[in-house]
N, C-alpha and C positions, 0 to 999 in steps of 0.2 A: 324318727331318729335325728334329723333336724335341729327338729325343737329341740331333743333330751339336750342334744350337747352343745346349744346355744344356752340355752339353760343352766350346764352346769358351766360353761364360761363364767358366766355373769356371773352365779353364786361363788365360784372360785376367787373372784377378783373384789367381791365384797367380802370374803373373809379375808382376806390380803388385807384390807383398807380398815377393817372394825376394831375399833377399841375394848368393847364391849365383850368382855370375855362370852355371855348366854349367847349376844350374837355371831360372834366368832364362832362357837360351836354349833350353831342351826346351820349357818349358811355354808360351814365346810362340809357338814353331811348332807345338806341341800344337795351341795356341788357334786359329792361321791354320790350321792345316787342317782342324779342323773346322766352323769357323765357313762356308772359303769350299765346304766338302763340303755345309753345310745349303743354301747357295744354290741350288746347283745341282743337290739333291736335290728344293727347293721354295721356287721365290723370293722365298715368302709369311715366309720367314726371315728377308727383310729386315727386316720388322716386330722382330724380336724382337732385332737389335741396337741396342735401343735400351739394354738395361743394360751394353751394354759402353762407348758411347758416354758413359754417366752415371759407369763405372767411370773411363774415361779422364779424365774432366773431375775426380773427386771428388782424381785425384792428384794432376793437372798443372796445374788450372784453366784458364786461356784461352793458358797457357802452351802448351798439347796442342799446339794449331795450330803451333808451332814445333819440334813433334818427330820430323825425317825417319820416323824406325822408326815412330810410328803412322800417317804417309801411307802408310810401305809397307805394313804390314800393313793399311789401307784398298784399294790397290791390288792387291794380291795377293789378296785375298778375295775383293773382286766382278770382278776381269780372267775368271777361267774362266769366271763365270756369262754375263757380258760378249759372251765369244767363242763362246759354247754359241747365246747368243740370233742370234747374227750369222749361224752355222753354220746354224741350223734354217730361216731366212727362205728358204734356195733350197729348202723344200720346202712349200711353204704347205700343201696338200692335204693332209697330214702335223698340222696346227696345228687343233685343235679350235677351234670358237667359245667365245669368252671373255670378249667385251665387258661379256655381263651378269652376269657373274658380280660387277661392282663395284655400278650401281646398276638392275637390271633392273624395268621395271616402277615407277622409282622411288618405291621400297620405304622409301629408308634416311629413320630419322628418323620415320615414320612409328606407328600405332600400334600396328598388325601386325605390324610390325618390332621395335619391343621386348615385347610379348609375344612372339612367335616365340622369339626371343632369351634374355630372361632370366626372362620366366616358364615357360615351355611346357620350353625347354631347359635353363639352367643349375638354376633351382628345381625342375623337376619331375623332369627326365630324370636329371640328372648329381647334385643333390644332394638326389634324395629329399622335397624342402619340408623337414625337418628340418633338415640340413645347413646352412640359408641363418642357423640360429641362430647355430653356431661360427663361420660365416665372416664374419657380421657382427663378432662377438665378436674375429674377427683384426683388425680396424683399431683396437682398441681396447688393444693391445698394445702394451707402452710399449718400445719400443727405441731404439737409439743412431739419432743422425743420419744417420750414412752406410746403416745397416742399414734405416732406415726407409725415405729414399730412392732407395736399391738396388731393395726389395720394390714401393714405387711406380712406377720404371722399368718391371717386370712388369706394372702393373696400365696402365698411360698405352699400352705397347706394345697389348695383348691389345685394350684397347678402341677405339685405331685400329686395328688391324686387322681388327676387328667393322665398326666404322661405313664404312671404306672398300670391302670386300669383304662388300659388306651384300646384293646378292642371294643370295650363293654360302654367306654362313652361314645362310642362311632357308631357300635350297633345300635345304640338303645337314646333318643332323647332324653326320657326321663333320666338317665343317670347325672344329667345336669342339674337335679334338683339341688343336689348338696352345693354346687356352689354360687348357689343361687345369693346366700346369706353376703357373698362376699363382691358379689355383682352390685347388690342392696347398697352395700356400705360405699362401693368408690360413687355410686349415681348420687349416696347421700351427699358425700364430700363434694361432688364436680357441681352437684345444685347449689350448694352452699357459697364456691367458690363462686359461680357464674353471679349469684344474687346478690354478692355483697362486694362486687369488681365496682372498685371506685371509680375507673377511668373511664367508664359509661353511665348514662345517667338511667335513673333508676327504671324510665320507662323502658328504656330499648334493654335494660337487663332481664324483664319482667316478658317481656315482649318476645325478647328469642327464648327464654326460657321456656314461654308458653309453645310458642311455634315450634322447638326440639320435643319437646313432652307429649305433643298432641300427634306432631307426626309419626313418632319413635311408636306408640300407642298405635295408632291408625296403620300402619305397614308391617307391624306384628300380627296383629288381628287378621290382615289382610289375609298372611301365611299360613294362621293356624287356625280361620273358622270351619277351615271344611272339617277338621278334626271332630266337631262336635255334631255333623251330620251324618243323619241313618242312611242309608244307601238303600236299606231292603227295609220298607213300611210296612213288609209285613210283620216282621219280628212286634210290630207294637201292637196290630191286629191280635195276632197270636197271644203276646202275651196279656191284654185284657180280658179276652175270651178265657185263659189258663186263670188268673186271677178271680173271676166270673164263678166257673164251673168246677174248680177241682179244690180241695181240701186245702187250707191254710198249710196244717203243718203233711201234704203231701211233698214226695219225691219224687220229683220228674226228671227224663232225659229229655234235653232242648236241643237237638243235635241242629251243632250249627259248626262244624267242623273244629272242634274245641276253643272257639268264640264264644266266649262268656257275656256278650250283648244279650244275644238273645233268653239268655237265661234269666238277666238281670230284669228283664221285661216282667217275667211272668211273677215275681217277686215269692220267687220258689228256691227251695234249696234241691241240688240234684246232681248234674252232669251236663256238661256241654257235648259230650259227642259223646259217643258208641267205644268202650272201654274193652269190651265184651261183650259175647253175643246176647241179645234178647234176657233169655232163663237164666243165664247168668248175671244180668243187671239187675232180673227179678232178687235174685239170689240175696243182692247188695241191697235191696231197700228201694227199688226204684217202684214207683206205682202206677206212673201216665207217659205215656212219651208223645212229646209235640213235633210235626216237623211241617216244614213251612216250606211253600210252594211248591206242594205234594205232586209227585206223579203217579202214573197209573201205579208204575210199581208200589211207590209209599204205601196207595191205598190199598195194595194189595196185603199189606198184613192187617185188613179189617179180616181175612180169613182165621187168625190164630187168636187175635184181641179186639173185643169190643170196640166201637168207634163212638166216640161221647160225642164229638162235631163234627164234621168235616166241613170245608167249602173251598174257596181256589185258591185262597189264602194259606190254611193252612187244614191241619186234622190235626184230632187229638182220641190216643187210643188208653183204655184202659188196658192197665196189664195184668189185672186180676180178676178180668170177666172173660171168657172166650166167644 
């Protein structure tokens, strides 16, 4: 989603700028279809057409409102998202709870709410505490008007979409990823600024530059390697052995209390936990079920289904042999 509507920015503001009538017409449907593909990839997209909005306006000024072709391309971008939402409404039970995701708990605004946010998250996690030097150092970067305002469209977007969808950034890290783009651009600027600051000489610009970059890097990492650590080795025992001994295109149940780790181990398609009982998962397509660091109990449904391995690790049962 990211990309789509970084994407269609970019192609937006080269059809703004093209002479060429052939290119004119590639790079504005370039733009509409990425733009309405971010929508409906993730309608939190909305939010980020705010620079194309800024783009439209910095050419045409209030003139915009008079320009059939950007109604269309307004139309044509949010109609699939439009029709997708229309579409989904005949299956509610389909539609996750959502509500709180904007302000649950009424959270936003609060003081938990920007620690969570931009201490905890954007200083600690994403820039290291170091990092928050250069990117201060980007708004102090002298650019053109249009460019300044451009780079501000990213910063007005990203912070409504913080404060609006303000349970769901405090629940969720990843929901940071969208303004990631805009995090990117001030680090561009504040390095730029720092590197080309006349009033110091080249080494010592070069020199903290390195020393902010290295440690910003180095105290991020510090926070988020355990992220990429397994806690239970068995999940990777288990799923070699599944990989090993059971069918390519089998369906298993990897009950790992609907933790999709373990599942991603045994490079199976299936279920992370128990949906339903047994004969009823049978029902569904399921064929093997693994579960890892069996007890007596586990082993006791070697009574109703085959047992293909077991050991202290894990077991693995067939569900179509008794």
């Amino acid at each position: 989603m990211v990309t789509a509507i970084l994407r269609g920015i970019l192609f937006f503001d080269l059809w703004l700028s093209q002479s060429s009538r052939l290119k004119s017409v590639i790079f504005f449907l370039l733009s509409l279809i990425f733009t309405a593909s971010s929508f409906l990839l993730k309608p939190y997209a909305l939010f980020f057409a705010i620079p194309i909005v800024y783009l439209a306006f910095y050419k045409f000024k209030f003139s915009a409102f008079k320009k059939w072709y950007l109604w269309l391309y307004v139309i044509i971008a949010v109609l699939p998202l439009v029709l997708w939402r229309n579409w989904m409404t005949q299956f509610p039970q389909g539609i996750p709870a959502n509500e709180w995701l904007f302000n649950g708990g009424n959270i936003r605004f609060t003081g938990s709410f920007f620690y969570w946010i931009f201490a905890d998250r954007i200083a600690r996690l994403i820039l290291g505490f170091w990092g928050l030097s250069i990117l201060g150092l980007g708004f102090l970067k002298k650019l053109s008007r249009k460019d300044s305002l451009f780079f501000l469209s990213f910063l007005i977007a990203s912070l409504i979409y913080v404060f609006t969808l303000a349970r769901g950034n405090v629940q969720h890290d990843y929901y940071q990823i969208l303004i990631i783009p805009t995090i990117s651009i001030f680090l561009g600027l504040g390095s730029s600024f720092l590197l080309t600051y006349k009033d110091m000489s080249r080494i010592s610009r070069y020199l903290i530059f390195t020393i902010f970059v290295i440690f910003s890097l180095s105290f991020s990492w510090y926070y988020v390697r355990d992220y990429f650590n397994i806690n239970n080795s068995s999940i990777i025992v288990a799923g070699k052995a599944v990989d090993q001994l059971i069918p390519k295109d089998a369906k298993i149940i990897a009950n790992y209390n609907g933790d999709t780790s373990f599942l991603y181990q045994t490079k199976r398609k299936g279920w992370a936990s128990f949906e339903k009982s047994l004969p009823e998962m049978v029902g569904l397509g399921a064929d093997y079920l693994v579960l890892v660091n069996p007890t007596q109990k586990d082993l006791g449904i070697g009574k109703e289904y085959k047992i293909v391995e077991a050991t202290s690790q894990f077991v693995i049962f067939n569900l179509h042999e008794k």
